[in-house]
C-alpha positions as CSV (number, residue, x, y, z in Angstrom):
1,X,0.0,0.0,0.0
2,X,1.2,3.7,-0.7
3,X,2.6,5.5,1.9
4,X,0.9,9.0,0.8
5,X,-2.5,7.7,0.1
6,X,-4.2,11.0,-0.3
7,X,-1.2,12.3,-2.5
8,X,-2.3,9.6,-4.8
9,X,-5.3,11.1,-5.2
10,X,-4.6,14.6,-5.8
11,X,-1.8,13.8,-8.3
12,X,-4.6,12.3,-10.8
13,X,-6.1,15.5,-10.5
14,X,-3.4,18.3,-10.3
15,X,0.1,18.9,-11.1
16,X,2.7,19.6,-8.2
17,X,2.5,22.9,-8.7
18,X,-1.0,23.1,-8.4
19,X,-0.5,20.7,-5.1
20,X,1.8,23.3,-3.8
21,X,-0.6,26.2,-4.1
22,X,-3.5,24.5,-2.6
23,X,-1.5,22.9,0.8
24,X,1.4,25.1,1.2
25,X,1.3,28.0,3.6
26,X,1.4,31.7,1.7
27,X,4.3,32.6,4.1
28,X,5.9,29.8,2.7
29,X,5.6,31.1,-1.2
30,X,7.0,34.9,0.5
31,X,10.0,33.2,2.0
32,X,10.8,31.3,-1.3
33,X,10.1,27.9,-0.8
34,X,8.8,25.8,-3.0
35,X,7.9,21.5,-2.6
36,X,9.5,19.5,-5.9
37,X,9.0,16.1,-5.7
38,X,7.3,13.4,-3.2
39,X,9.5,10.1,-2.9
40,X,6.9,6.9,-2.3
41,X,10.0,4.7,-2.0
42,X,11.7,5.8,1.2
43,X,9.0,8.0,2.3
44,X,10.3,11.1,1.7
45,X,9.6,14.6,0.4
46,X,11.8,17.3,-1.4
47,X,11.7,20.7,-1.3
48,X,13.9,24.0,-2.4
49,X,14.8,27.9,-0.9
50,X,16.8,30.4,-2.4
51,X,18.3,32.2,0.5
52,X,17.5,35.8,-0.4
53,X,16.3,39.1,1.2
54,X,13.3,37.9,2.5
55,X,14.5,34.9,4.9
56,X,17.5,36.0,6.7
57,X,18.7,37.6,9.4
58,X,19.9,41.1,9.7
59,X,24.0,39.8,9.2
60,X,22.5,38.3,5.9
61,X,22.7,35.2,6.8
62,X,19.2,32.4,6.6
63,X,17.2,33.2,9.4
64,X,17.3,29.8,11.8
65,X,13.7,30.0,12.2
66,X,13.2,30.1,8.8
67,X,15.1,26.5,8.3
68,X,12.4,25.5,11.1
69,X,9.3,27.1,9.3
70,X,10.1,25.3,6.1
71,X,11.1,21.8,7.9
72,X,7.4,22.1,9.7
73,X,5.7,22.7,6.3
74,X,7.3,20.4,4.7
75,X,6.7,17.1,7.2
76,X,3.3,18.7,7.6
77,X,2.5,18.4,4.6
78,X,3.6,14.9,3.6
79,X,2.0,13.4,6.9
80,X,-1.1,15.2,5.9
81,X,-1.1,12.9,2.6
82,X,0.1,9.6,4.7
83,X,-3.4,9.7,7.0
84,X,-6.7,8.9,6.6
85,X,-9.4,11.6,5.1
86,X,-10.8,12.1,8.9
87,X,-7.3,12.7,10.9
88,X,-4.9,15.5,10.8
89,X,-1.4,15.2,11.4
90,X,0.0,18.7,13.3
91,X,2.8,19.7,14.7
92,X,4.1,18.7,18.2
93,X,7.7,19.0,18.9
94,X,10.3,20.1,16.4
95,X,14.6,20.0,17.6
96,X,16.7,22.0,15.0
97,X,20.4,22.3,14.7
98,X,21.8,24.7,12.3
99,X,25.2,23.3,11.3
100,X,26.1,25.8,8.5
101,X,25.4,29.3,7.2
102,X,23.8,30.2,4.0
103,X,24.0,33.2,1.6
104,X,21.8,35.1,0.0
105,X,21.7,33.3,-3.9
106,X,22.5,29.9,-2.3
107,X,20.4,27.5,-3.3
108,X,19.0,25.3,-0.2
109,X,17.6,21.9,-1.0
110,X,14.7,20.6,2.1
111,X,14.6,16.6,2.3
112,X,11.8,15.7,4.7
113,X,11.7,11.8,5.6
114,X,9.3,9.9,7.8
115,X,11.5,7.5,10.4
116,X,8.3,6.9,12.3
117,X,4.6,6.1,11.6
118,X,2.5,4.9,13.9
119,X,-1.6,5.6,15.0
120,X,-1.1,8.3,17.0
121,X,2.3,10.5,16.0
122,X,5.3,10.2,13.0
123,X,8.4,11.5,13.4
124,X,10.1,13.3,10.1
125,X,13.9,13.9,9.8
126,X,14.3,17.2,7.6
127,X,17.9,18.1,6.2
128,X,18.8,21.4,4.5
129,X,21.5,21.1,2.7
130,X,23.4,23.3,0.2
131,X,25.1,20.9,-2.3
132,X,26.5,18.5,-0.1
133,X,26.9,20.6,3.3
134,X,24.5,20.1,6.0
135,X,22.7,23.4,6.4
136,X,20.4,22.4,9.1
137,X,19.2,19.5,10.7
138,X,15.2,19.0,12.4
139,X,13.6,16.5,13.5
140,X,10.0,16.7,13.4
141,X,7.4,14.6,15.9
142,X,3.8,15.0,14.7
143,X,0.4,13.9,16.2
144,X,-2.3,12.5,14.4
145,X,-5.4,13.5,15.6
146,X,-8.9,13.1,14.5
147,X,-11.3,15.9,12.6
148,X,-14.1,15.7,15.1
């Protein structure tokens, strides 16, 4: 069975693009990021940010809590497509460790993938990385909770 059973779904209807409009946070089109590809094999999702004026910190560097808002979108997103139609998977804990700076211009791939899926929670290990330097590093624990 598929991993992101709504995903499936949705793909037969829209294009990733379209995908991105509809489930993606509008802060996270202002900040530049952008989802490219969903990986059924290992359960991962892929994303990309170019560091520019409008996600980092006043020394020009990325903003930390930028790396964090884009590694909670991202897991949210793709545990969102893993659960059934009447659950929700949200964000509950999130531990981020920012190895490496990043430029404005530098390009910043986002590789959410799931190391834990159970009934109630998952638990999504996001890397930012710039080439092959680790940018940052979260890990993600989400709930899955009903609708009702």
């Amino acid at each position: 069975m598929a991993f992101f059973t709504r995903l499936e779904t949705l793909k037969a209807k829209l294009n990733m693009n379209q995908i991105h409009e509809k489930f993606c946070p509008k802060v996270d089109e202002f900040i530049g990021f952008q989802i490219t590809d969903f990986r059924e094999e290992d359960r991962s999702v892929v994303g990309r940010l170019v560091v520019s004026d409008h996600n980092t910190q006043p020394f020009g560097l990325l903003h930390g809590g930028v790396s964090c808002l884009v590694a909670e979108s991202i897991a949210s997103m793709a545990a969102n497509f893993s659960v059934a139609e009447d659950q929700a998977a949200v964000g509950q804990s999130l531990t981020a460790n920012h190895i490496r700076s990043a430029r404005a211009g530098d390009e910043i791939t986002v590789t959410a993938r799931n190391v834990h899926s159970g009934n109630r929670s998952q638990v999504w290990n996001v890397d930012l990385t710039r080439g092959d330097d680790l940018i940052s590093q979260v890990i993600l624990t989400i709930s899955i909770i009903s609708k009702k």
